[in-house]
N, C-alpha and C positions, 0 to 999 in steps of 0.2 A: 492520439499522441501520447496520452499518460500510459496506455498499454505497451508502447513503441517503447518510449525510455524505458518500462521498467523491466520487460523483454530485453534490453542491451544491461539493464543495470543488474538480472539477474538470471542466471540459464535455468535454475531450477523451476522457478516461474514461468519463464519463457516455455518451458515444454510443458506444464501441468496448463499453462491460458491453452497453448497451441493441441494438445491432446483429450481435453476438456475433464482431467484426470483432479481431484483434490491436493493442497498443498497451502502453506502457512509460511507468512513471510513474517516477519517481524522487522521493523526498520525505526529509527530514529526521524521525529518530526523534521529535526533539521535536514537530515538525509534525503525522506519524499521533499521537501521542499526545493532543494537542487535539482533532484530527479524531475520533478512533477510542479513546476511552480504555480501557486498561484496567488489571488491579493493580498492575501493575508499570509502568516503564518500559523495557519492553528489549523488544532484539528479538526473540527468544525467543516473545515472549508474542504473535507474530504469524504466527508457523509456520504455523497451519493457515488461515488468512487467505492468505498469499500460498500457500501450495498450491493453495486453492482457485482463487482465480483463474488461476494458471496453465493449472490446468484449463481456462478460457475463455479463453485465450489471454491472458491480460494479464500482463505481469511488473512486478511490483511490486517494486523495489528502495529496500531503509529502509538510509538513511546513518545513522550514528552517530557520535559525537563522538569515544566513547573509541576507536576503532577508526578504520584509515584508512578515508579515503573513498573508497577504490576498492573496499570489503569489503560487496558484494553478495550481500542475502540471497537 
C-alpha cells in the first residue's frame, strides 16, 4: 500500500521501485504522512519502510519540522 501511493505520488520512484534501478526521494514528514499514513506522526513510525527500501536501493530521506533539515533518516 505505502509502495502504491508513493508510485502515484512520485514517477521517478515509481520506475527506479519498478526497474529495481537506485534513486533518492526526499519528502517532508508531513507530506509521507498524507501519502503513507500512519498512528503517529513521526519519523520513527517509518523505520522499517525506509529500511526496506534501502534494501532496493532507494533512499528515502523524511525532513522534519522539529528537527533540522539536514537530519536524514
Amino acid at each position: 500500500m505505502d509502495i502504491a501511493a508513493l508510485k502515484q505520488h512520485d514517477t521517478g520512484f515509481k520506475t527506479a521501485y519498478d526497474s529495481g534501478s537506485g534513486y533518492e526521494l526526499t519528502i517532508k514528514l508531513m507530506d509521507l504522512f498524507v501519502i503513507c499514513p500512519r498512528k503517529r506522526q513521526r519519523k520513527q513510525q517509518y523505520k522499517r519502510f525506509v529500511k526496506y527500501l534501502a534494501s532496493r536501493g532507494i533512499t528515502l530521506s523524511i525532513i522534519s519540522r522539529k528537527h533540522d533539515k539536514n537530519n536524514i533518516n
